[in-house]
N, C-alpha and C positions, 0 to 999 in steps of 0.2 A: 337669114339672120334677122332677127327681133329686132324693132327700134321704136322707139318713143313718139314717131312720129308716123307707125302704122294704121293710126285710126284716120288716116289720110283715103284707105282701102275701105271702110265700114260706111255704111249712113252714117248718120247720128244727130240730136238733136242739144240744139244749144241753151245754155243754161249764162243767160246772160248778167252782167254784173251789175245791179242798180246803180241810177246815174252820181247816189253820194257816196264815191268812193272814200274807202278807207285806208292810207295806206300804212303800212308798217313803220311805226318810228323807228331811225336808223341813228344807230352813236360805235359806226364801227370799227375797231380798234383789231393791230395786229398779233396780242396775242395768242389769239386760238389757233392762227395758221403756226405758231414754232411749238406749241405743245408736243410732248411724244408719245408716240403711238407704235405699238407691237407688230408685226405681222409677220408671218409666218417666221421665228425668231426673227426676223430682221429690225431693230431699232428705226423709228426715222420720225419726221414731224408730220403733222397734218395736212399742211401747203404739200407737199414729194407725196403723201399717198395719193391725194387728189386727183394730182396733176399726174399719176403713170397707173392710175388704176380704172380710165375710161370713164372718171365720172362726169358727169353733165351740169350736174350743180349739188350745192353742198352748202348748207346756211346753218348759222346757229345763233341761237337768240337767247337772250340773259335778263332777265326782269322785264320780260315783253319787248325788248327793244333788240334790232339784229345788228348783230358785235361783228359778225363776219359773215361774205360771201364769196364763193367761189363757181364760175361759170366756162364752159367750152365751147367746142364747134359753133359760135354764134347766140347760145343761147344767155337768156337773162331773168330776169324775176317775175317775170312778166309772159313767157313765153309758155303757151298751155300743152303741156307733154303727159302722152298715155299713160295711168299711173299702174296699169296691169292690178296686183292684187292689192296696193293701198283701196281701189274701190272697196275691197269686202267690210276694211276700215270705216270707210266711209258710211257704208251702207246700214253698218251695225250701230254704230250712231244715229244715223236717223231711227232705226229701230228701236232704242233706246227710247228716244224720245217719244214715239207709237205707243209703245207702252207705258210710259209715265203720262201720257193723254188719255188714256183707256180706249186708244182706238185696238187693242189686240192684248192678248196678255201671253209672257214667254210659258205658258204651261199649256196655248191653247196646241191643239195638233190638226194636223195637217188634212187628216179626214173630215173635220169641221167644215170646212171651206169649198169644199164641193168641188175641188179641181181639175177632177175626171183623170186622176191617175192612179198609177197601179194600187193594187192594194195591201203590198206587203210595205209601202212606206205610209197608208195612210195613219199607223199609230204617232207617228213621229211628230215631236214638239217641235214648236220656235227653238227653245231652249237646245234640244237632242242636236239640231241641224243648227245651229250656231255654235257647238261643239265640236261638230266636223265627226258625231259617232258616227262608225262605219257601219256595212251593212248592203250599200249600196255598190252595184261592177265599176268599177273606174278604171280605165288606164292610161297612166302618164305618158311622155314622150312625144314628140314630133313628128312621127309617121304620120302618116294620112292616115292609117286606119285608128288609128288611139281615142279617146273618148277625148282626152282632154282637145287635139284638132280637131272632132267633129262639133265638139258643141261652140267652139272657138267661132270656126268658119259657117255655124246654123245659120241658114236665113228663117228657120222657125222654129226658137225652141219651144216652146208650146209643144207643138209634135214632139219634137225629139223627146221630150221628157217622159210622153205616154208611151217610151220606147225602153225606159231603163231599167234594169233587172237587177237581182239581189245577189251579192257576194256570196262566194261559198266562205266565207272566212268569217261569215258571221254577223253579229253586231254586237255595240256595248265599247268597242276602244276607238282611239283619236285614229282618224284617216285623211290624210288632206284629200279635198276630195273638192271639184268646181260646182259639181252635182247640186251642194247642199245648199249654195248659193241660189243657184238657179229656182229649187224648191219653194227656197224662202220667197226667191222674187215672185215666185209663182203666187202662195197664200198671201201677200199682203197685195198684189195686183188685180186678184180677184174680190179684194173686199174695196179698194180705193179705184173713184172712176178714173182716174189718170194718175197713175202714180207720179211720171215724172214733172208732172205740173206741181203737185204736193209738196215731192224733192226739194225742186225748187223755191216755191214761196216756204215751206215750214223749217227748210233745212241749211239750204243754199243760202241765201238771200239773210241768212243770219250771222252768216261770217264777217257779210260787205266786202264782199269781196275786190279783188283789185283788177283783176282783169276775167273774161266771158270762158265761162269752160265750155265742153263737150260733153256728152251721153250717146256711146256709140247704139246703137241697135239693131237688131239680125235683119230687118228691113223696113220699108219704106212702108208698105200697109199694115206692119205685123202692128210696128214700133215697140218691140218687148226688148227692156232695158240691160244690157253684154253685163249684169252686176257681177259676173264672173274675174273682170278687168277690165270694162270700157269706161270709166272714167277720164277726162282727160282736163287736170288744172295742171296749173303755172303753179312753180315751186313756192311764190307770195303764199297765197293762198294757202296751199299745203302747209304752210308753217302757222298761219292764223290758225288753223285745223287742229295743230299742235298743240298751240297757246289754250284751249278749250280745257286740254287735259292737265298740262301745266298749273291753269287758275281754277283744277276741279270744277 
């Protein structure tokens, strides 16, 4: 079983909080936990879905200030938990930002970059593979042999990427797919000498964050970044992350 607190099994490299912390103005009040909420027909408040539906935390914030929170098993606002594929969120944003610097532009493609892979993806855009178009073999599931556990458990995706083959189903429609992640980290890895150094000072480090995240990666000499899901912040943070899009 999956848990929040799997990147305990990975490397990974810390992405630490500058020493002028920021923290979340707090004015929280009990409305939002008796609001009601649907679920599968059943009626009930938001405090009862919380609290019988295995969540770990639950915050919600109203003119930048957090109205309400809710926590389990020990955790707190504070406590940095693997965010799986909020990373690709994350990641897209920094890319955002990549691009509004002119360090890359979402039209370039993937052949540009020199990154010694196959060649039925080198026509593919930032753009295509931020889409998630298909095209590309994938397959979901927890087996061991599935792509989505091998590239999970890769100690080099590097390798593994000069490994991936083309779908028989084509290209051109939405496929979720970990692959396209991985690509993208590929082309912006090969033009930046340390990505995750950049992450950090350009990206990270602008939230102010409240407490030290994580960046899991396939290993120790590779250090190529799990942007498939290894991210790992505390729910604070994640809500700062929030507020970005909230105040456009």
């Amino acid at each position: 079983k999956q848990s929040v607190f799997d990147f305990q099994y990975f490397p990974f490299r810390v992405l630490k909080r500058d020493s002028e912390e920021a923290e979340l103005e707090r004015h929280l009040i009990s409305s939002p936990g008796s609001l009601p909420v649907s679920q599968s027909s059943t009626n009930q408040t938001v405090d009862n879905l919380v609290r019988t539906s295995d969540t770990l935390s639950f915050l919600v914030l109203k003119d930048g200030k957090l109205v309400y929170e809710y926590y389990a098993d020990g955790i707190n606002g504070k406590t940095p938990m693997l965010c799986y594929s909020i990373t690709k969120s994350l990641f897209s944003s920094y890319l955002s930002l990549l691009a509004s610097n002119g360090v890359i532009s979402f039209d370039d493609w993937l052949g540009q970059y020199h990154c010694q892979l196959p060649d039925f993806v080198a026509n593919r855009t930032f753009q295509s593979l931020m889409n998630m178009e298909s095209g590309i073999r994938y397959t979901h599931g927890k087996g061991p042999f599935t792509d989505m556990v091998k590239f999970w458990l890769s100690t080099d995706i590097r390798r593994s990427l000069k490994g991936i083959s083309p779908s028989v189903d084509g290209s051109g429609f939405f496929y979720y797919n970990d692959i396209h992640l991985h690509l993208l980290n590929r082309m912006v890895d090969s033009r930046i000498s340390d990505l995750f150094v950049d992450i950090n000072h350009n990206f990270w480090q602008r939230l102010k964050p409240t407490s030290n995240a994580l960046f899991c990666i396939d290993n120790h000499q590779k250090k190529y970044l799990k942007m498939d899901g290894g991210m790992v912040v505390a729910p604070y943070d994640l809500a700062k992350f929030g507020l970005l899009y909230a105040n456009n």
